[in-house]
N, C-alpha and C positions, 0 to 999 in steps of 0.2 A: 318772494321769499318771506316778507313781510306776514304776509296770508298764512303760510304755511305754519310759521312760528305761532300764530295766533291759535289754528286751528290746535299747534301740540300743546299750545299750552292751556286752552280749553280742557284737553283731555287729562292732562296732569293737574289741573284745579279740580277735576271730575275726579282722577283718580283718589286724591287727596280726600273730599268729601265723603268719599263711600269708605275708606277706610274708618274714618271719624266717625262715621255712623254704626259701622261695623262692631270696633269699642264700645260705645255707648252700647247698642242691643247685647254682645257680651256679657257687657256690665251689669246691665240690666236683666238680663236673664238668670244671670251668675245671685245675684244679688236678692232675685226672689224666688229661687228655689233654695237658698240657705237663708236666709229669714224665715220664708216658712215654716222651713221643718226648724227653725231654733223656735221661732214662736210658738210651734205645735208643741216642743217639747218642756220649752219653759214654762209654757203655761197651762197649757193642758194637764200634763203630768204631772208635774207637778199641785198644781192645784190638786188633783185628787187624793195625791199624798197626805196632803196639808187635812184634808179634810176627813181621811180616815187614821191619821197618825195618833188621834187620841184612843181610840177605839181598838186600837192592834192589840195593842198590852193593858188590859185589869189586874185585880187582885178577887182574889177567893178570899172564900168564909175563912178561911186560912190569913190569910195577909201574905197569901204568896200572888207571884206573878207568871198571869199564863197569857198564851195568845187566843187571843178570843176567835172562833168559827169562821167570823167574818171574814178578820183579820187576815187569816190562815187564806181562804178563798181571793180575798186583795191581792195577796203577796205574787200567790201561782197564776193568778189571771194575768199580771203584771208584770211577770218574769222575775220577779226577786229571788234569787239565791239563797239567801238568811236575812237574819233579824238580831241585831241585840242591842239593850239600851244599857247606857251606860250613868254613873252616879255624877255628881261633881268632883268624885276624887277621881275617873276616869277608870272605876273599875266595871269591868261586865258585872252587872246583875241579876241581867237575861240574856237567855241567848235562843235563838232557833233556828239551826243546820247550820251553824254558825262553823266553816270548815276549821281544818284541824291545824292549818297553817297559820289562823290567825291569833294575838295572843290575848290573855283575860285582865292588860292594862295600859291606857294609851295615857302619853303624856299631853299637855294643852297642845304643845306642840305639833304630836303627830294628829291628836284631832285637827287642828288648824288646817294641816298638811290637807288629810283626807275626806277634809272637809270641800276642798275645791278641786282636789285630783281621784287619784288614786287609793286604796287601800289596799296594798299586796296585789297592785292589778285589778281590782277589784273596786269597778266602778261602783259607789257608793250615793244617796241621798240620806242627808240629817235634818230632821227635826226637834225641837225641844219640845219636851211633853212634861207635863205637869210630874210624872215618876221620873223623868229624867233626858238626857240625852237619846234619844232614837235615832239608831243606825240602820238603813236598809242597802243591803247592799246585790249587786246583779253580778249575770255570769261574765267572768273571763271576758274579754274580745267582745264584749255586747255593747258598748258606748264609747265613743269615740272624744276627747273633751281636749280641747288645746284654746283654751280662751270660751268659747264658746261650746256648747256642748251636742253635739250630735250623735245618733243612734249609730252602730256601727256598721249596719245595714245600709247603711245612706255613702255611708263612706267605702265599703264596698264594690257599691254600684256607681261609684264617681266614674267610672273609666267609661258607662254605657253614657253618661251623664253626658262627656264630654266627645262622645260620638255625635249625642244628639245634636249638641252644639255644632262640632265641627260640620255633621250633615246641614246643620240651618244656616251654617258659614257658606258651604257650599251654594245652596242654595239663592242664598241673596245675593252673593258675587255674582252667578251665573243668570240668574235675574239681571241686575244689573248692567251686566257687560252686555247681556242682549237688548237690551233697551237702550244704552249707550251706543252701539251698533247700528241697531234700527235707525237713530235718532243722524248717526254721521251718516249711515248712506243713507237717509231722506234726503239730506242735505245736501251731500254729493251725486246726488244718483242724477237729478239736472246735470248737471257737469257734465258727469260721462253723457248723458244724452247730447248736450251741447257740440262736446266736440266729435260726436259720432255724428252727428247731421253736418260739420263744417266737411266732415269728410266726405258725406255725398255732396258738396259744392253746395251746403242747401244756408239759407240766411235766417238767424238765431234770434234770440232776445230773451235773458234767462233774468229771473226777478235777483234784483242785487240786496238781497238781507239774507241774515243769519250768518253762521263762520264761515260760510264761503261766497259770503256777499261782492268781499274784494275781488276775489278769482274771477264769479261768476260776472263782475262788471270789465276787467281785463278780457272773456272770453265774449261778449258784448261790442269791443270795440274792434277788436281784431275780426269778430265777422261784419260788422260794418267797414272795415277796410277792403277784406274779402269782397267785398259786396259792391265796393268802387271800383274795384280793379275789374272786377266783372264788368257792368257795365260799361268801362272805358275799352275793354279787350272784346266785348261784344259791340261798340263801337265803331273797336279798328275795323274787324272781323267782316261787320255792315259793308262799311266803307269802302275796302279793298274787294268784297264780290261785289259790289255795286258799279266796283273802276273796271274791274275784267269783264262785265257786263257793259257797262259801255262802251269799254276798249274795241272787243268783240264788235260791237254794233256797227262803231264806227269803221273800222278794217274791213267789214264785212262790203260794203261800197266799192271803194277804190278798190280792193281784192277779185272782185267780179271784173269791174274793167280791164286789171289786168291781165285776168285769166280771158275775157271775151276777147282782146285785140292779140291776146299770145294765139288762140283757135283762129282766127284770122288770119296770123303772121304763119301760122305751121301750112295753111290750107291755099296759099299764096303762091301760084305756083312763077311767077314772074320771080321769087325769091331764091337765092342761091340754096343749095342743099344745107350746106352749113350755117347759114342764116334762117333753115327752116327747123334744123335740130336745136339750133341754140331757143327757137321760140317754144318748143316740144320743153326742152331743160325747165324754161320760165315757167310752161302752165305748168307742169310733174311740182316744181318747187313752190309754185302759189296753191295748187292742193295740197301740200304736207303746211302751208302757214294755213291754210283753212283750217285742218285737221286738229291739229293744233289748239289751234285758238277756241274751235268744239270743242278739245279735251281739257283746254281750260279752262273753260266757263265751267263743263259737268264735272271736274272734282271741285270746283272750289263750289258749287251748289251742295254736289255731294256730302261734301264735309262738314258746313253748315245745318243740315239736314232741308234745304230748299228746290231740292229734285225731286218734286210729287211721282209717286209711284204710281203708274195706270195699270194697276192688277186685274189680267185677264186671267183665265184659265186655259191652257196647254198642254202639249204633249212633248216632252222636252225630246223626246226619240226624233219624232218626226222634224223638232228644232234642229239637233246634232246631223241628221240629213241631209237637209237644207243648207245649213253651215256651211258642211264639208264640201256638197256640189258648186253653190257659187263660191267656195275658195275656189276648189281649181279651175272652173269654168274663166277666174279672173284673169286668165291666160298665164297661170304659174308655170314656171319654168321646169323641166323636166330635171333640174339635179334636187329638187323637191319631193317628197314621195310624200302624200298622206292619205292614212288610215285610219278607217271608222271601226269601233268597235262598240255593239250596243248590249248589255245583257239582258237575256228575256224577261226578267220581272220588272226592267223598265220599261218595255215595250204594255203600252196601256195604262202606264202610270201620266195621273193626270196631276201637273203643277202649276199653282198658282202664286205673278207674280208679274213683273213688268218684264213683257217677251223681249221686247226694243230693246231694254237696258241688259238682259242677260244676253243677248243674240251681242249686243257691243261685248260685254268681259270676253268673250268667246273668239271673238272676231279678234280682238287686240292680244289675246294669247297664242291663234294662229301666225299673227304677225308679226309677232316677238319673235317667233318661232324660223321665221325667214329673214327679217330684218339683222338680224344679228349671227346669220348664220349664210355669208353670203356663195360660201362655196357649194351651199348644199347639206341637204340632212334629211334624215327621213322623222316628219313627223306623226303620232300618233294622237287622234282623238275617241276618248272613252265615255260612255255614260253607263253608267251603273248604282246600285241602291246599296246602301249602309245605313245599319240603325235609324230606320225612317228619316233617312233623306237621299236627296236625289244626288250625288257628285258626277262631279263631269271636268275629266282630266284633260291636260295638253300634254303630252313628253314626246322629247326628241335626243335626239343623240350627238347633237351637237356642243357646241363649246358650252352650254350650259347658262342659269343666269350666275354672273359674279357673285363672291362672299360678302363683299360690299353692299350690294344690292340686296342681298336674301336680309343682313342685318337691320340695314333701312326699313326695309319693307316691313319686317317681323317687328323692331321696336320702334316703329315711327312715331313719333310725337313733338309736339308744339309745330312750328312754322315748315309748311309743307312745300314752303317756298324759298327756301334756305339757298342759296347759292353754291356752299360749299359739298350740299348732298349730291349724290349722280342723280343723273335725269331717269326717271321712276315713274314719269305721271301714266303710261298705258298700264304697268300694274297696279298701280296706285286704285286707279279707274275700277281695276277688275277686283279688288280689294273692297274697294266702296260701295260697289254694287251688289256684294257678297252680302257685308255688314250690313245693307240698308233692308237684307231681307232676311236679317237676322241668322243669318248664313257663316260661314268659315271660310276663311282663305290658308291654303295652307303652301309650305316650297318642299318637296322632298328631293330623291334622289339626287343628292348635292346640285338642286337649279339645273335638273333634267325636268322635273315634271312640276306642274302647279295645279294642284285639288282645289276649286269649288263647290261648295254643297250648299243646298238650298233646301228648307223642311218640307218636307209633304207635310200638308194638311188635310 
């Protein structure tokens, strides 16, 4: 939580900075585009004022007063509207296009006045010239003056001004933000990496600096926990097929004895009949503890991934054949019925993959198939091709496998040795043998039929 806090409030000191900045360029932009144009006008313009304001108005052979050529040429290059100078008593004593609204006497006053504003709307420059006060004054709406004096063109175009602005607003924000961005997911983009590799079970170690230094040391220890657990559950994992490996070994001894003296006791004939079937019972029941003890050792290899595949190349037709003749050859009982059925495009298809281990899934869903169905059923065995691969069905029409078991089976996970799960390892088997060839196990017709598929390559 701590982390978190940190990284928002990185981003809210981040956010706070770029505002202040933002201000500032504002300011600064605001600030020399109206200096400019007041410096262009104060003193550009004026200077030239200053410099031809003696020159506007002479006197003739006369001792009158005219505007001299030049003058006249200044005014209009300049935009001047009129011209009149005025005496110390504030009376016009010249005047040129001097409009008809304005009057032929100002008090100090209204000179004062329109001296720094207005005259009749009529933005105005004064100079004092040796004949007197000099008034120039511009059109209507041409100069804009509230403290400072601006052209009224400028003020005008304030609204594009302030586009510009807003656009350069835009502009640095979204600079900004994308740099801001960039900069959190560099920083986060480890992270998500981190914990997308904890999710493949993979072991981590992400550098602990910057704002997600903390995080990134909390996701650090957590896969080093990961990482002990592992080891100790690859431990147990060792251990326990190393015990049903020996288990196996050991049983496998005395198991033989007992089975050689049971072939003995059945073959006995000094033995009473019922002293010979009870010895028939013992071997039937010391081959289902052999079988057994086979099928635990190959899933708990299997599962492990320590059942090396011997991939030959085969005809799985000619497999499904074979199959079916030594079933029933094994002397199956006639309330059993089974049939082969092969479709032509597998006939010639060539698979590769461990014959033994699929001839077992094949064999123990045969057996499923009678085992649990002891009054009888007629089963079916299929091989046929689907989206390049080979499948090879079992169904029958008996009691089916339970809901129990189709769930187990379909979501099994963790301890495959669970006490309280039904007994599953003959599919279990056929499951793992599927999976180990990168194959499918599927349960359909509500645990009437069980699909294996296996890829052609």
């Amino acid at each position: 939580m701590k982390s978190l806090l940190k990284i928002y409030g990185r981003y809210i000191g981040s956010t706070w900075v770029i505002l202040a900045i933002l201000c500032m360029v504002n300011f600064s932009v605001l600030a020399w585009i109206t200096l400019d144009r007041v410096i262009h006008y104060e003193h550009e313009f004026p200077k030239d004022f200053r410099k031809m304001a003696e020159l506007l108005v002479e006197r003739d052979s006369e001792n009158e007063l005219f505007l001299t050529q030049q003058g006249k040429d200044f005014l209009e290059e300049k935009g001047y509207a009129f011209l009149m100078l005025l005496n110390d008593a504030g009376d016009v004593i010249f005047a040129w296009n001097l409009p008809k609204d304005l009057k032929d006497h100002y008090t100090a006053g209204e000179i004062s006045a329109f001296s720094r504003w207005y005259l009749s709307d009529y933005p105005v420059k004064v100079w004092k010239t040796r004949e007197g006060l000099l008034v120039a004054g511009g059109q209507k709406n041409s100069l804009w003056k509230f403290t400072l004096e601006l052209p009224m063109g400028f003020m005008e175009h304030i609204g594009q001004y302030l586009y510009i602005i807003a656009g350069a607003n835009l502009m640095i924000i979204l600079s900004v933000i994308g740099f801001l961005g960039y900069r959190y997911y560099k920083s986060l983009f480890p992270l998500s990496e981190g914990i997308e590799a904890l999710s493949r079970n993979q072991r981590i170690h992400l550098a602990e600096k910057g704002a997600a230094g903390e995080l990134a040391g909390r996701i650090n220890r957590t896969s080093d926990i990961l990482e002990r657990q592992r080891q100790m559950i690859q431990k147990r994992d060792m251990a326990r097929t190393e015990w049903i490996a020996g288990i196996s070994h050991d049983i496998r001894t005395p198991l033989s004895v007992i089975m050689g003296y049971a072939d003995e006791l059945m073959e006995n004939e000094n033995l009473e009949e019922s002293d010979r079937i009870r010895a028939g019972v013992i071997r039937n029941q010391s081959i289902k503890i052999r079988q057994l003890i086979e099928d635990l050792n190959l899933t708990s290899k299997l599962e492990y991934n320590m059942q090396p595949l011997r991939v030959t190349s085969f005809y799985p037709a000619a497999l499904l054949r074979t199959l079916a003749a030594e079933f029933i050859n094994e002397g199956l009982d006639g309330q059993w019925e089974v049939s082969l059925a092969i479709e032509p495009e597998l006939e010639g298809t060539i698979l590769k993959g461990d014959e033994e281990l699929i001839k077992r899934a094949v064999r123990n869903l045969l057996s499923n198939s009678t085992r649990h169905n002891a009054d009888g059923c007629s089963i079916w065995l299929r091989g046929e091709i689907r989206e390049n691969s080979c499948v090879i069905k079992v169904s029958d029409d008996g009691i089916g496998i339970p809901d129990k078991v189709v769930r187990c089976l379909l979501e099994e996970d963790g301890d495959t040795l669970d006490e309280k799960k039904p007994h599953i390892m003959g599919l279990r088997i056929v499951k793992q043998i599927a999976k180990a060839h990168k194959g499918d196990f599927q349960i359909s017709e509500k645990g009437h039929c069980v699909n294996i598929s296996f890829p052609i390559t």
